[in-house]
C-alpha positions, 0 to 999 in steps of 0.5 A: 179729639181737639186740634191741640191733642193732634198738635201734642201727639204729632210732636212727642213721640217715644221720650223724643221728637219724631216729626213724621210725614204727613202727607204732600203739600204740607203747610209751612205756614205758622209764626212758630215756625219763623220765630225760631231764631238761633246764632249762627248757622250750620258748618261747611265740612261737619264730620258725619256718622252714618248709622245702618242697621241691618235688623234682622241679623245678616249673616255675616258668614256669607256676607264676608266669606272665610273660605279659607276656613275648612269648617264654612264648607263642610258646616254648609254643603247648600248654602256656602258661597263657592270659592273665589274662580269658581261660578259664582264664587266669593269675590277674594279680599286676601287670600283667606275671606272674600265678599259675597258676590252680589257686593261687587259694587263695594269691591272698588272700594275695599281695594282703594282703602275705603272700606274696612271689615270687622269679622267675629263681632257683637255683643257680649250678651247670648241674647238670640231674641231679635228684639233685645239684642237690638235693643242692647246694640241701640242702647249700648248697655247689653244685657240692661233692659232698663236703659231708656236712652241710647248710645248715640243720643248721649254722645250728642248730649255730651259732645262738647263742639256742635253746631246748633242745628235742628238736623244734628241728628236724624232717623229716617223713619217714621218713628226715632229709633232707641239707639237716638232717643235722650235728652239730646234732640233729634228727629225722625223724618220719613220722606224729605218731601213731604216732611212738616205740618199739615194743617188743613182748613183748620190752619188758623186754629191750630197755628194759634194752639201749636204757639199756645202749647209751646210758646215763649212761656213754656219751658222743658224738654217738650217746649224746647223739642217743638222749636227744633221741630219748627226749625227744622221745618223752616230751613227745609222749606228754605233748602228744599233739600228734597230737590238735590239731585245724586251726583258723580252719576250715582244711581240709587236703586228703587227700594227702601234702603236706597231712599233712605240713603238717598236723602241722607246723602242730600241732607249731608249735601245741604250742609245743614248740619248732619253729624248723626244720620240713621238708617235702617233695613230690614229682611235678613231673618234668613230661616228658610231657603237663605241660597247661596251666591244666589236667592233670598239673601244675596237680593238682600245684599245686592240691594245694599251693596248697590245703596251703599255704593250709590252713596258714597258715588254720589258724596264724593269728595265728601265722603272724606269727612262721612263714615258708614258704619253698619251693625247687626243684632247678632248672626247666624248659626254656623251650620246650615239647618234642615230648611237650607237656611240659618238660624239665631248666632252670635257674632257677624261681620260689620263695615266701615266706609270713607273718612278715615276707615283704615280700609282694604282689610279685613279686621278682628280676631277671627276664632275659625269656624272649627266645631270645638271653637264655636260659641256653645257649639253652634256659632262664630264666637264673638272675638270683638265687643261690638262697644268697642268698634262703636268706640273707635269710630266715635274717637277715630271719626268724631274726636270723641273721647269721652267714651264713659258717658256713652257707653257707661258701665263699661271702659273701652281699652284701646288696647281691644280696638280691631283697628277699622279706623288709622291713627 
């Protein structure tokens, strides 16, 4: 394989761009990379959306608790959280829902009004098969396997004020996730530190074929694309983003979530531009052995919790103009199964943190957990369109109003909005 086949398989990934790591020590060295001029810069206090997709579909029951519903304790006799002033009881939020125990770090939050949860919500479409609800939730069209681009990247490509940066949207990741890919540009950075293109001794070679392959004469998407990727390059080298350290005293932990948000946090801190960050964890595919306020699903929670915590400790001030919304594929089944685990539901719970999250609620319309109210029998039946609390954060947040061209085919009624953001 030649070196311009490795330079075109580096940059065109999936319909999009995804520069990926490469290895330490990358070369930042190639006339392409400084050539990349654009007018002005990035903007001080952009508006951020931060994307977290919990895959694998969390429990929402047992991650926002209703144990003020009957129905939870007696569909759960092994794996309910017990209620709030018992051991290892549900953390009370008002009276009728209360936090798992382990997300005790994002309590302080809730009870300063920065923190919104939205229960019973999900998709309109009774997929249980992991990869097409994700697939449904990234593109925003449920129940269309043929839609290519997601619902994000049509917002930037239809967003009307921007700053034109490289940096507009970002995945960490080794790979550009559906819910990102489009005509818009966006990248897919798995480690700051080691993010940019590795020449090797073939430097001089593949310089020269990177600017032969996408020059001043080249045109289209991928011309344009692999300008974003040098830029992108180029500004890092120039920031050297990696080396911002957590503020405020925050202390991400050690795992793939906190690294993730860790180095959106310092991208966001960088100012250069962020307006769509993306994260996603995985592990909440809780069919055997789920436990209760302890065991697999509650180490789950603890590590996210304490990222999400660390996250907005460490932005600050900035979390004023930065929201954490979370998502998840669907949920779980009400009753416990035979392993003392859950299997594929409907609706979950999702969060919404800092900006103007209209906090220290929980929102939507819950429908119990009674056996003659549950989805075919088995599930939280699904109260909100996930479509339409996607919808409020974008206006809310964003000021996007142009809601038909990110998620067409469907018209998102104020009306049906829970609420997460204030007006």
């Amino acid at each position: 394989m030649n070196d311009r086949s490795i330079d075109r398989r580096i940059f065109v990934k999936g319909g999009g761009l995804a520069l990926v790591s490469l290895g330490l020590d990358p070369i930042f060295l190639t006339r392409a990379a400084y050539a990349v001029q654009r007018p002005g810069g990035p903007a001080n206090n952009r508006k951020s959306l931060i994307c977290v997709f919990q895959r694998g579909a969390v429990d929402g029951l047992n991650m926002v608790v209703p144990h003020g519903d009957r129905s939870y304790y007696d569909a759960r006799p092994g794996i309910a959280v017990p209620t709030p002033g018992k051991q290892d009881g549900a953390l009370d939020l008002d009276g009728y829902f209360g936090l798992h125990p382990t997300l005790s770090p994002l309590l302080p939050f809730y009870r300063d009004g920065s923190l919104a949860m939205v229960h019973a919500v999900g998709s309109p479409n009774s997929s249980r098969s992991h990869f097409d609800a994700q697939d449904f939730m990234e593109s925003g069209t449920p129940g269309v396997k043929s839609t290519r681009d997601g619902w994000l990247n049509r917002y930037m490509a239809h967003a009307r004020d921007h700053e034109d940066t490289p940096f507009r949207g970002v995945a960490m990741g080794s790979q550009l996730p559906h819910v990102l890919r489009g005509t818009a540009p966006a990248l897919a950075i798995d480690n700051l530190r080691s993010f940019g293109i590795r020449a090797g001794r073939a430097q001089d070679r593949v310089a020269s074929a990177f600017e032969e392959l996408y020059g001043g004469s080249a045109s289209g998407l991928v011309a344009s694309s692999a300008e974003e990727g040098f830029e992108a390059v180029r500004m890092l080298k120039a920031i050297n983003a990696a080396s911002i350290e957590p503020d405020n005293g925050a202390q991400y932990p050690n795992s793939g979530f906190g690294r993730q948000m860790r180095q959106l946090a310092q991208l966001v801190k960088a100012e250069v531009g962020l307006e769509i960050g993306f994260a996603g964890v995985g592990g909440w595919d809780t069919h055997i052995n789920q436990g209760a306020a302890q065991g697999q699903l509650a180490g789950r929670l603890r590590d996210f919790a304490t990222t999400l915590a660390a996250f907005a400790q460490d932005l600050g001030s900035r979390m004023a103009d930065v929201v954490v919304l979370t998502m998840s594929e669907f949920g779980r089944t009400v009753q416990e199964n035979g392993t003392r685990g859950t299997d594929h539901g409907r609706a979950t719970a999702m969060l919404v943190l800092g900006g103007n999250a209209n906090g220290g609620k929980v929102h939507g319309s819950w429908p119990t957990l009674a056996p003659e109210r549950r989805e075919d029998g088995r599930d939280l039946a699904v109260t909100t369109d996930f479509r339409d609390l996607f919808a409020e954060v974008l206006v809310g947040h964003l000021g996007h109003a142009e809601l038909s061209s990110v998620f067409p085919g469907y018209k998102s009624d104020v009306k049906r909005w829970v609420g997460a953001m204030r007006r």
